[in-house]
mmCIF file as gemmi writes it, N, C-alpha and C atoms, coordinates in Angstrom:
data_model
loop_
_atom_site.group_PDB
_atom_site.id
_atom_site.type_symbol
_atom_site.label_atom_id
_atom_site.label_alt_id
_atom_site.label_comp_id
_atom_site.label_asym_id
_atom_site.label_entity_id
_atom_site.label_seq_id
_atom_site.pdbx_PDB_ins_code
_atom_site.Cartn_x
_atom_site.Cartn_y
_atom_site.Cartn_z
_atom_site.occupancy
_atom_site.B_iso_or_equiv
_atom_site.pdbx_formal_charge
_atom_site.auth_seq_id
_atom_site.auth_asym_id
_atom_site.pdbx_PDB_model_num
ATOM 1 N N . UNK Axp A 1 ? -31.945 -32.805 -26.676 1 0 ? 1 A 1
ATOM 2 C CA . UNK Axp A 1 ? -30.74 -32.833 -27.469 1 0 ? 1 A 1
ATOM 3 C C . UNK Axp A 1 ? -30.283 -34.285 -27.614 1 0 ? 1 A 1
ATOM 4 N N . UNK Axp A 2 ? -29.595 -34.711 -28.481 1 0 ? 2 A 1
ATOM 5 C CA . UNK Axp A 2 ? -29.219 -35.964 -29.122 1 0 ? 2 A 1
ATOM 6 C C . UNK Axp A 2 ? -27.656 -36.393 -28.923 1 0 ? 2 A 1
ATOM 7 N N . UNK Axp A 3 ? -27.785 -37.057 -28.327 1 0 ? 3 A 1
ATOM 8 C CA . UNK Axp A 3 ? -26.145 -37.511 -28.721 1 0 ? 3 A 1
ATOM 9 C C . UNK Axp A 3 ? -25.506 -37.796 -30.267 1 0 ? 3 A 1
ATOM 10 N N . UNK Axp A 4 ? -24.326 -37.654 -30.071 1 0 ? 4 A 1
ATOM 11 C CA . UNK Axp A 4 ? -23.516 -37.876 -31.855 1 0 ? 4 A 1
ATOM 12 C C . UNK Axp A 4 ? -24.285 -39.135 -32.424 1 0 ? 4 A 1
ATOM 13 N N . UNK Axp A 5 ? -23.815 -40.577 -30.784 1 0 ? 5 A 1
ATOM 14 C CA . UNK Axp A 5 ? -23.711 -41.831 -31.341 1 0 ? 5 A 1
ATOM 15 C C . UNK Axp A 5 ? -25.404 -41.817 -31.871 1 0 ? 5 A 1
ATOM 16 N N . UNK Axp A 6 ? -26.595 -41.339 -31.45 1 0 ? 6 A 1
ATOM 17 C CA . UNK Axp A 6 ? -27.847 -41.408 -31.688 1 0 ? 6 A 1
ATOM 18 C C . UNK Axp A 6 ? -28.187 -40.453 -32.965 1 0 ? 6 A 1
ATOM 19 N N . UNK Axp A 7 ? -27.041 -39.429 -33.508 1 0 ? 7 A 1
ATOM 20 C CA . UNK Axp A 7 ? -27.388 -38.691 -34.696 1 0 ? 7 A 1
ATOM 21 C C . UNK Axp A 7 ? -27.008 -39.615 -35.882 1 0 ? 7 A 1
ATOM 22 N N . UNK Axp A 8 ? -25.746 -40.577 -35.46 1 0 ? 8 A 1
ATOM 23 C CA . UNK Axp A 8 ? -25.173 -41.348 -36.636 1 0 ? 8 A 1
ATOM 24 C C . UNK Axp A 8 ? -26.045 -42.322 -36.526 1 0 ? 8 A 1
ATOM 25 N N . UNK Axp A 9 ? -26.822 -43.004 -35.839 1 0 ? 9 A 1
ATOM 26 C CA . UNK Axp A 9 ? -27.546 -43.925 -36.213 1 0 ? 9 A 1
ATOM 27 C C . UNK Axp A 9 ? -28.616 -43.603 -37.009 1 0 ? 9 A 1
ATOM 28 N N . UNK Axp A 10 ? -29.497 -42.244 -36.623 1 0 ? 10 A 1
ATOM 29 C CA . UNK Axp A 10 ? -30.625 -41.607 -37.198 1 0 ? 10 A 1
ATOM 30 C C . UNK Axp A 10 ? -30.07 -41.343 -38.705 1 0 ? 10 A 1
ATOM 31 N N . UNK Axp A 11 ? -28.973 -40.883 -39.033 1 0 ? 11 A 1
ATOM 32 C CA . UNK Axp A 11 ? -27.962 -40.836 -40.038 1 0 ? 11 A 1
ATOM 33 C C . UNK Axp A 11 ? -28.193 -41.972 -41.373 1 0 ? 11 A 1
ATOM 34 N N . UNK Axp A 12 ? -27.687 -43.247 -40.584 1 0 ? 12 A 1
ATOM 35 C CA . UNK Axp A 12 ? -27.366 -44.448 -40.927 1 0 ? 12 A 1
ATOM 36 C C . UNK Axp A 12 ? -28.799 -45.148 -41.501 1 0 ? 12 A 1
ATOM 37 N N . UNK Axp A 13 ? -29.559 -45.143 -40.301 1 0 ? 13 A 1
ATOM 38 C CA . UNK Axp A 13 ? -31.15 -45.31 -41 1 0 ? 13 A 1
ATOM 39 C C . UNK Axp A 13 ? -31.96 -44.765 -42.156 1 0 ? 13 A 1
ATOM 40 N N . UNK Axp A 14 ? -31.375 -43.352 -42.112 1 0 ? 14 A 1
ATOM 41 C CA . UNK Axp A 14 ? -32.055 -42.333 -43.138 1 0 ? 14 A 1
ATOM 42 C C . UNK Axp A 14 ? -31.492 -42.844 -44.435 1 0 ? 14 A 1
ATOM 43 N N . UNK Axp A 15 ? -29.629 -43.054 -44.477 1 0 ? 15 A 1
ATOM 44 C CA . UNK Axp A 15 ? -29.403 -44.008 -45.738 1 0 ? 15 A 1
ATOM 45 C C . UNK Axp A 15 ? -29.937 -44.982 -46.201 1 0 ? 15 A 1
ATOM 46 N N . UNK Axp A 16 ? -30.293 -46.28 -45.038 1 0 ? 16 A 1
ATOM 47 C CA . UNK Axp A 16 ? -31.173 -47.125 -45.229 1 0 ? 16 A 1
ATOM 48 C C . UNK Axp A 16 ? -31.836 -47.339 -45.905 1 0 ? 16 A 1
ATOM 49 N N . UNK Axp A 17 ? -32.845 -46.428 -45.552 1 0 ? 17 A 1
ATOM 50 C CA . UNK Axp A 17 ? -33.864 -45.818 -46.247 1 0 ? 17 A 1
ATOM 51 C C . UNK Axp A 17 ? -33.931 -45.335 -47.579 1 0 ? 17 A 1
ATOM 52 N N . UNK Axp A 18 ? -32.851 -45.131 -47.972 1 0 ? 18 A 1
ATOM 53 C CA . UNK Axp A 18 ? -33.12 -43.968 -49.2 1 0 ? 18 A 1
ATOM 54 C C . UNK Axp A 18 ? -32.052 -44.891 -50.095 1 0 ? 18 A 1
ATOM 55 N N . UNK Axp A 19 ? -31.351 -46 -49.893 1 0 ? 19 A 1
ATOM 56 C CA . UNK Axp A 19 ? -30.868 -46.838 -50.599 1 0 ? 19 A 1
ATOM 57 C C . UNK Axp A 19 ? -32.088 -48.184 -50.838 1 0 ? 19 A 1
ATOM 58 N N . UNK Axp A 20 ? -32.78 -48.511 -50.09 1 0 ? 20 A 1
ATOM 59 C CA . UNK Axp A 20 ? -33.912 -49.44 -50.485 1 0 ? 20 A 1
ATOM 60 C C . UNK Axp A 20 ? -35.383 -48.82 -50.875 1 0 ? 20 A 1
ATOM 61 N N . UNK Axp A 21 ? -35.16 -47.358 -51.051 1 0 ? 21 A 1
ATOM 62 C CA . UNK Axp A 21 ? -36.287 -46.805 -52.235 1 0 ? 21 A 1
ATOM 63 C C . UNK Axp A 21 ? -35.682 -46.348 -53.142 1 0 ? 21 A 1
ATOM 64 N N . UNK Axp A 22 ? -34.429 -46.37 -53.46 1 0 ? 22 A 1
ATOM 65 C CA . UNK Axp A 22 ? -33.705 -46.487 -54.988 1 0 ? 22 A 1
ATOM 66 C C . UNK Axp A 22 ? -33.593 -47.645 -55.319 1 0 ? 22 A 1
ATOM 67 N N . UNK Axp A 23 ? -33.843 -48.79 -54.499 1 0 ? 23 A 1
ATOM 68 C CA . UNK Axp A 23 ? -34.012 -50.611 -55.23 1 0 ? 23 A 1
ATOM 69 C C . UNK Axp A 23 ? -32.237 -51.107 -55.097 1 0 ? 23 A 1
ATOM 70 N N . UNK Axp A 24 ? -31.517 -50.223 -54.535 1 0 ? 24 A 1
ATOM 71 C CA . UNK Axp A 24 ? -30.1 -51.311 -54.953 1 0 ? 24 A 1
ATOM 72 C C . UNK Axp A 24 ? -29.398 -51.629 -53.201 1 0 ? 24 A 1
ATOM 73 N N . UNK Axp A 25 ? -28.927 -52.518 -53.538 1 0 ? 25 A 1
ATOM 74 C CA . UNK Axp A 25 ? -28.19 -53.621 -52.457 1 0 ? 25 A 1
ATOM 75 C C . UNK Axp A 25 ? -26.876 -52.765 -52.045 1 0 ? 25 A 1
ATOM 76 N N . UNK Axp A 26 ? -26.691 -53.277 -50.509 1 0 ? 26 A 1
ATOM 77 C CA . UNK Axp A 26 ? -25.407 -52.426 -50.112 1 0 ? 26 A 1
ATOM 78 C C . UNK Axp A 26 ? -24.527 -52.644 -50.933 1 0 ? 26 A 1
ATOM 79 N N . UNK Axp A 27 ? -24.095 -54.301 -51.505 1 0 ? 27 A 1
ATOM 80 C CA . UNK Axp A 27 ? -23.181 -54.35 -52.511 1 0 ? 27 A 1
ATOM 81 C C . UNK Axp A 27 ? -22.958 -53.674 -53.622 1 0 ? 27 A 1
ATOM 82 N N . UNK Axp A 28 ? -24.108 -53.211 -53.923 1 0 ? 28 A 1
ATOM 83 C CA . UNK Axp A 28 ? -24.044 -52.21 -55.023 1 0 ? 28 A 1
ATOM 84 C C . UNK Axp A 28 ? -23.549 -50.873 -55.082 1 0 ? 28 A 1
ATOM 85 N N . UNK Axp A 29 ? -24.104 -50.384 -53.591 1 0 ? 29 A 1
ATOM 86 C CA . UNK Axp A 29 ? -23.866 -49.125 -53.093 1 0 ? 29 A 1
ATOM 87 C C . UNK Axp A 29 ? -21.859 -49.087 -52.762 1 0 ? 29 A 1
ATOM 88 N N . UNK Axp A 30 ? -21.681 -50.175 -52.56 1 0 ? 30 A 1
ATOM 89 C CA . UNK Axp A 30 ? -20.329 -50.055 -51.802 1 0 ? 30 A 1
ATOM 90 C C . UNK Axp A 30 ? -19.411 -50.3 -53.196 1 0 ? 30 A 1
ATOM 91 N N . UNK Axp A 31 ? -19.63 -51.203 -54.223 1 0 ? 31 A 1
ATOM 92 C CA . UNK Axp A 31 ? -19.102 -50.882 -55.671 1 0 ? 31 A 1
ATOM 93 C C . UNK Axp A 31 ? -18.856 -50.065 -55.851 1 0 ? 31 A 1
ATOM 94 N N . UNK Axp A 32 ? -20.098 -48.849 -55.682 1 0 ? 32 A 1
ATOM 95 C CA . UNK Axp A 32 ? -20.475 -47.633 -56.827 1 0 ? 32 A 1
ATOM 96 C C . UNK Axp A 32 ? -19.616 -46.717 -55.849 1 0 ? 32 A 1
ATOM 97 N N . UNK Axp A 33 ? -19.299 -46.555 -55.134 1 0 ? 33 A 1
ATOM 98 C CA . UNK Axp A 33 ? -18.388 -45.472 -53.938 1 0 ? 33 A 1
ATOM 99 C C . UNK Axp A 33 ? -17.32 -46.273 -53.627 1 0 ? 33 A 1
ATOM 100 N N . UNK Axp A 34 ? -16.773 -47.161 -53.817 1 0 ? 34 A 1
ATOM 101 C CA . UNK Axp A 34 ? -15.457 -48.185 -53.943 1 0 ? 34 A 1
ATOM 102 C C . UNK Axp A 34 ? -15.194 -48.261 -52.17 1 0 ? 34 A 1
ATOM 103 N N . UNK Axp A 35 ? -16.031 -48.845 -51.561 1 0 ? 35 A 1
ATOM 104 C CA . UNK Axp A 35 ? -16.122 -49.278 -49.917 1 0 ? 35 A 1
ATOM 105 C C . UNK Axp A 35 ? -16.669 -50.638 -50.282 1 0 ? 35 A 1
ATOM 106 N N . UNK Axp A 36 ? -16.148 -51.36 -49.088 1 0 ? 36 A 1
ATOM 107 C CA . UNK Axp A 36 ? -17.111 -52.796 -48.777 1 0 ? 36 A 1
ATOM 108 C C . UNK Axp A 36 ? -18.274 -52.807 -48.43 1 0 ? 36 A 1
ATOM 109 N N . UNK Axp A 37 ? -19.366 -53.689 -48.785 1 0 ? 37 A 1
ATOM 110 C CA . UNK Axp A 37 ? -20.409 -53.773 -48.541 1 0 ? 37 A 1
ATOM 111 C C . UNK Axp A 37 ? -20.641 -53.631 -47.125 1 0 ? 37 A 1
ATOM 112 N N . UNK Axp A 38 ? -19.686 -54.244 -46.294 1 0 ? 38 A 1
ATOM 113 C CA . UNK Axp A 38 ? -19.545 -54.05 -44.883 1 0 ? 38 A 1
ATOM 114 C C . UNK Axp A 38 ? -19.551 -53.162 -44.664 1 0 ? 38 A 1
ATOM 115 N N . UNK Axp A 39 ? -18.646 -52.097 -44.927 1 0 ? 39 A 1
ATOM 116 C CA . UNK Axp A 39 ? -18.652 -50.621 -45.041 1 0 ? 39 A 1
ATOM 117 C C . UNK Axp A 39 ? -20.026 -49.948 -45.182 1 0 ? 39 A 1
ATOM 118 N N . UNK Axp A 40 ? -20.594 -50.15 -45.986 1 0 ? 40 A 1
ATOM 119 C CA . UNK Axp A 40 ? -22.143 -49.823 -45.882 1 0 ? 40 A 1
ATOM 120 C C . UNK Axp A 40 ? -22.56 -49.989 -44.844 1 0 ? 40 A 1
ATOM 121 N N . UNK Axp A 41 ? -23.15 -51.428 -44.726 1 0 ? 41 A 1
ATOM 122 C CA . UNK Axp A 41 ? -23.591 -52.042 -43.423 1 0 ? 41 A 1
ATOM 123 C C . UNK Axp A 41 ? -23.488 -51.785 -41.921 1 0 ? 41 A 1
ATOM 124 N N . UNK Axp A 42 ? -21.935 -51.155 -41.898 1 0 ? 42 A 1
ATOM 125 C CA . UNK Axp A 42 ? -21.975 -50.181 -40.529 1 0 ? 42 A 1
ATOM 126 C C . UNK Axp A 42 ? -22.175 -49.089 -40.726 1 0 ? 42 A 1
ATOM 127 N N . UNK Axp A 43 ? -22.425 -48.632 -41.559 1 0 ? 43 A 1
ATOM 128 C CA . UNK Axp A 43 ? -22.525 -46.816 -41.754 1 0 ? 43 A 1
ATOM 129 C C . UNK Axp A 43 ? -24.112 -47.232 -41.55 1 0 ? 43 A 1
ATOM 130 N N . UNK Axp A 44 ? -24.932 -48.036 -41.877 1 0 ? 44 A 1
ATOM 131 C CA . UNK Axp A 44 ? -26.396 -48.477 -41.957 1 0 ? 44 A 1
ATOM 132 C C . UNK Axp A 44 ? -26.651 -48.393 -40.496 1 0 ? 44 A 1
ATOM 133 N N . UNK Axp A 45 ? -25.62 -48.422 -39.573 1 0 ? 45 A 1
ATOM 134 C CA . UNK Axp A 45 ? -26.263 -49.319 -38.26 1 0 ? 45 A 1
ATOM 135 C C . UNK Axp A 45 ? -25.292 -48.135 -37.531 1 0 ? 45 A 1
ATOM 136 N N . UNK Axp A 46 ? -25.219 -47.168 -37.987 1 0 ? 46 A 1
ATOM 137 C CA . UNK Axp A 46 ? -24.365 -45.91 -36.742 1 0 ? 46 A 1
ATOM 138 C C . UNK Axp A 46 ? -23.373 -45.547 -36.889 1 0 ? 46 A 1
ATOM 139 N N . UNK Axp A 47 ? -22.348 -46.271 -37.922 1 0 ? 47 A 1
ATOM 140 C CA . UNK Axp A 47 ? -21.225 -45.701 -37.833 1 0 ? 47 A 1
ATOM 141 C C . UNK Axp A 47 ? -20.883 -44.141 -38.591 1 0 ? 47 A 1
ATOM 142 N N . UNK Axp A 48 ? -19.894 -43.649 -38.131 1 0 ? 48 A 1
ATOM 143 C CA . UNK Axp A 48 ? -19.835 -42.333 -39.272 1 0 ? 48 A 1
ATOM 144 C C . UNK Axp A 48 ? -19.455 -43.079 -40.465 1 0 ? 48 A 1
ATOM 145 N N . UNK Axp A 49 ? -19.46 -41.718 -41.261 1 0 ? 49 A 1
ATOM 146 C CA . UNK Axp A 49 ? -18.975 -41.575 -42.851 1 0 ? 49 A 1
ATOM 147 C C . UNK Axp A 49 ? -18.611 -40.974 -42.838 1 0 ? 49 A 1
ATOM 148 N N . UNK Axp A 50 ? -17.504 -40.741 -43.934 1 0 ? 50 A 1
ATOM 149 C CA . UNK Axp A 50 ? -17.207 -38.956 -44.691 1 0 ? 50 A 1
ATOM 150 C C . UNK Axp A 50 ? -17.791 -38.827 -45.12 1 0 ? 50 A 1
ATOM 151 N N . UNK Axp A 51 ? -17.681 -37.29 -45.362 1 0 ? 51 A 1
ATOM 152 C CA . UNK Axp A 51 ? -18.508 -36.395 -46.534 1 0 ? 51 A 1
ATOM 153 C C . UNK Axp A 51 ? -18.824 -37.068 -47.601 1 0 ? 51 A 1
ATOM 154 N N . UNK Axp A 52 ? -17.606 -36.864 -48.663 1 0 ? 52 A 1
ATOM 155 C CA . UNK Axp A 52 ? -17.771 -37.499 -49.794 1 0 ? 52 A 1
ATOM 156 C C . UNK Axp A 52 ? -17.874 -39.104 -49.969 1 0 ? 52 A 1
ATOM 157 N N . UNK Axp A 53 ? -17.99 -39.211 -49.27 1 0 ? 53 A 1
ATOM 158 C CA . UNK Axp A 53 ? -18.465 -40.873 -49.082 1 0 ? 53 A 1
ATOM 159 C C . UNK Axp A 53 ? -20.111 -40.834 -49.203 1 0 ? 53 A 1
ATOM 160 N N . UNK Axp A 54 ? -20.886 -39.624 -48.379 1 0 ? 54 A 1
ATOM 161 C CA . UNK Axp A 54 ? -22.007 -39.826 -48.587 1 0 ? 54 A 1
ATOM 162 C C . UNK Axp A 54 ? -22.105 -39.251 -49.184 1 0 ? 54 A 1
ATOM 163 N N . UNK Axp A 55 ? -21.645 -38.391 -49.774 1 0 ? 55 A 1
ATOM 164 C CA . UNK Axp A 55 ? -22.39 -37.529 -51.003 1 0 ? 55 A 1
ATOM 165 C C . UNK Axp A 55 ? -22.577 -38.278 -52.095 1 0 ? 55 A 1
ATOM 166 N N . UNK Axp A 56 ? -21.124 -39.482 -52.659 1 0 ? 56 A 1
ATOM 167 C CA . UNK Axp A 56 ? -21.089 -40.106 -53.541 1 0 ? 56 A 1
ATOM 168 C C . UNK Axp A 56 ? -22.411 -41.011 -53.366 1 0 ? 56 A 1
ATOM 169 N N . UNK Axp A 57 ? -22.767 -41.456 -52.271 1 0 ? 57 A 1
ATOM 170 C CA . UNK Axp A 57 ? -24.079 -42.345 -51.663 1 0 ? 57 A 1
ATOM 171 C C . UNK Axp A 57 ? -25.325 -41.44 -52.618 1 0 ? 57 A 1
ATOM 172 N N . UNK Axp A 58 ? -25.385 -41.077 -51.916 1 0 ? 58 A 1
ATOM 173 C CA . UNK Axp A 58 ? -26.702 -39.822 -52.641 1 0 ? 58 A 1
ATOM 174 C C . UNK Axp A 58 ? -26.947 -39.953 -54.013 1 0 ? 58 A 1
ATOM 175 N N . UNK Axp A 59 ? -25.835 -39.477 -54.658 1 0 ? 59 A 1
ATOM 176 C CA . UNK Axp A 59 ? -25.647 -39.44 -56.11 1 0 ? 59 A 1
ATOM 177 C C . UNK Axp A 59 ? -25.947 -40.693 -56.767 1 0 ? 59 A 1
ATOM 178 N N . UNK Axp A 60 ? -25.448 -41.478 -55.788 1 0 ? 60 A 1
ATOM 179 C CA . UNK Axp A 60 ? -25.728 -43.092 -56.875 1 0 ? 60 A 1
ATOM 180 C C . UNK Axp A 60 ? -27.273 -43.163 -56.691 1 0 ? 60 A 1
ATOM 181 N N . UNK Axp A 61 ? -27.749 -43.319 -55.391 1 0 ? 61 A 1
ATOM 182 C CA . UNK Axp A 61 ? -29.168 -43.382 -55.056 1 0 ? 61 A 1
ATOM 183 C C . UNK Axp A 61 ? -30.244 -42.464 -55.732 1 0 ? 61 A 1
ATOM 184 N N . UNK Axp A 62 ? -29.38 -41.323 -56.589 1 0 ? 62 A 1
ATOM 185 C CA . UNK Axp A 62 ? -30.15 -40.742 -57.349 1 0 ? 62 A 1
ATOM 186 C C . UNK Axp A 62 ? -30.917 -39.31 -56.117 1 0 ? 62 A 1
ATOM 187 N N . UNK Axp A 63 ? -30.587 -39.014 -55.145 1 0 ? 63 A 1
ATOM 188 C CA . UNK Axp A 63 ? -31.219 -38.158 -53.894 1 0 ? 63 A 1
ATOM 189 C C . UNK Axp A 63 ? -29.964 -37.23 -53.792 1 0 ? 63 A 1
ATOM 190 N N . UNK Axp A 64 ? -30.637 -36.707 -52.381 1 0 ? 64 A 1
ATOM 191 C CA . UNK Axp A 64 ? -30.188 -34.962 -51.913 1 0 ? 64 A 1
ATOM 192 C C . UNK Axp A 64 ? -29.767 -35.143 -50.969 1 0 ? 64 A 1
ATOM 193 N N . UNK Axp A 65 ? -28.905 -33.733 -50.506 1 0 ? 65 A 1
ATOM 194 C CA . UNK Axp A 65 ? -29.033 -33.937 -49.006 1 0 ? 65 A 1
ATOM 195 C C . UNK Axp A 65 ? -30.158 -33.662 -48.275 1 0 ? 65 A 1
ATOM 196 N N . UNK Axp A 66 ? -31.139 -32.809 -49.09 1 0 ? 66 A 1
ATOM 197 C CA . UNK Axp A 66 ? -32.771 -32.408 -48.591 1 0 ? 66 A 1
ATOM 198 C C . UNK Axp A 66 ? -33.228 -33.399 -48.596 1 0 ? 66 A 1
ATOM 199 N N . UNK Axp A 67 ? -32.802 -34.194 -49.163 1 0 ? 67 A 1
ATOM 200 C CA . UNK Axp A 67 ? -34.612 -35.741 -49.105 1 0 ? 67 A 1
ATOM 201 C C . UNK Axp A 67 ? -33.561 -36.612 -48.202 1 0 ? 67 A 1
ATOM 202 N N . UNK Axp A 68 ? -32.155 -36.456 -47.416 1 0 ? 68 A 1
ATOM 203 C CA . UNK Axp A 68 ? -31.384 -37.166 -46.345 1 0 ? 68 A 1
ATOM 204 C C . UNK Axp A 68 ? -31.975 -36.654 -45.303 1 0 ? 68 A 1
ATOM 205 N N . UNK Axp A 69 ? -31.909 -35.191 -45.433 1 0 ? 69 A 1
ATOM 206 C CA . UNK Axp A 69 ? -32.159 -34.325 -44.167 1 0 ? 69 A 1
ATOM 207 C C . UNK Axp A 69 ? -33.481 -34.691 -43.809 1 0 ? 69 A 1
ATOM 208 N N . UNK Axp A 70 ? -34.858 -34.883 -44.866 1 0 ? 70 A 1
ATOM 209 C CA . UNK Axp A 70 ? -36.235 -35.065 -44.709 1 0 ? 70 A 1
ATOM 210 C C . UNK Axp A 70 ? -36.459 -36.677 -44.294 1 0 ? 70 A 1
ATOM 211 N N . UNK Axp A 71 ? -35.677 -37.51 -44.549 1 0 ? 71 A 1
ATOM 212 C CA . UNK Axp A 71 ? -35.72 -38.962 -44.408 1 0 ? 71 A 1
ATOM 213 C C . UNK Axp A 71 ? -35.439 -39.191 -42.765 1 0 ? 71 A 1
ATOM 214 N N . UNK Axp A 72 ? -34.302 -38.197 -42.069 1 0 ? 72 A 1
ATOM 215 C CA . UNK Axp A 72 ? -34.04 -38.052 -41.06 1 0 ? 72 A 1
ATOM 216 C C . UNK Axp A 72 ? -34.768 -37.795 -40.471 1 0 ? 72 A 1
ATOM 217 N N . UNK Axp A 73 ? -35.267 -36.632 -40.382 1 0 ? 73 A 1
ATOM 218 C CA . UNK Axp A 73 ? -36.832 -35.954 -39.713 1 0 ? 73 A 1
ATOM 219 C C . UNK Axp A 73 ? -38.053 -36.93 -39.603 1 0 ? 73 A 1
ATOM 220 N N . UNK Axp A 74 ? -38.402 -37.571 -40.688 1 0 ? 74 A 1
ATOM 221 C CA . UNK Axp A 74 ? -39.003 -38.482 -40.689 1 0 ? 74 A 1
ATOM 222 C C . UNK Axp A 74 ? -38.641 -39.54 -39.716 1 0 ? 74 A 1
ATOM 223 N N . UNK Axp A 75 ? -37.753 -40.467 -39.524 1 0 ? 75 A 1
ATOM 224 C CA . UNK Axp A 75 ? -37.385 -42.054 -38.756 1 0 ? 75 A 1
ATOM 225 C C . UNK Axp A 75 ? -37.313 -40.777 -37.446 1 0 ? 75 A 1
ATOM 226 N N . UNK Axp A 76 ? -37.2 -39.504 -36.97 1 0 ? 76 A 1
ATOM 227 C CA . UNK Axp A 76 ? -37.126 -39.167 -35.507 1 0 ? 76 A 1
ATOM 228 C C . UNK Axp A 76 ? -38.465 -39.213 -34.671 1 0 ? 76 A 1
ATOM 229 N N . UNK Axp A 77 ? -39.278 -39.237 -35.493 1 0 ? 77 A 1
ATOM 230 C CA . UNK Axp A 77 ? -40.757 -39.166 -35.31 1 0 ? 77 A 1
ATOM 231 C C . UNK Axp A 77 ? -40.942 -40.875 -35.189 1 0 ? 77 A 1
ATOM 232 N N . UNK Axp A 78 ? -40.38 -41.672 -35.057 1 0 ? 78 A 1
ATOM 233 C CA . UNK Axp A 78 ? -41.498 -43.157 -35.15 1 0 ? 78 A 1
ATOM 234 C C . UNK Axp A 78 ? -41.523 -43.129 -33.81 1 0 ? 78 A 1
């Protein structure tokens, strides 16, 4: 079993991930959902999010919560 702080990082990575195979920059990401790039940047590295904070994430990135959920599954395995 996993701790929270180790689900939000697995979390945070899986965004990572799925914002630099849509090609755009946290700055971009944090524009397009009206947060600071910083704001990104810790959500990148563990911090929580809201909901609609990531959902809006998704949407810009053009993804799911299935290809979040599968991106996740994936980085638990390295």
């Amino acid at each position: 079993m996993t701790s929270a702080a180790e689900d939000y990082i697995a979390l945070g990575r899986a965004l990572a991930a799925i914002r630099h195979k849509a090609g755009k920059t946290q700055a971009e990401a944090g524009t397009a959902v009206l947060v600071s790039d910083r704001h990104i940047s810790t959500v990148e590295h563990g911090a929580g999010i809201a909901y609609p904070t990531m959902m809006a994430l998704l949407r810009f990135y053009g993804s799911t919560l299935a290809e979040l959920a599968a991106e996740i599954e994936r980085g638990e395995g390295r």
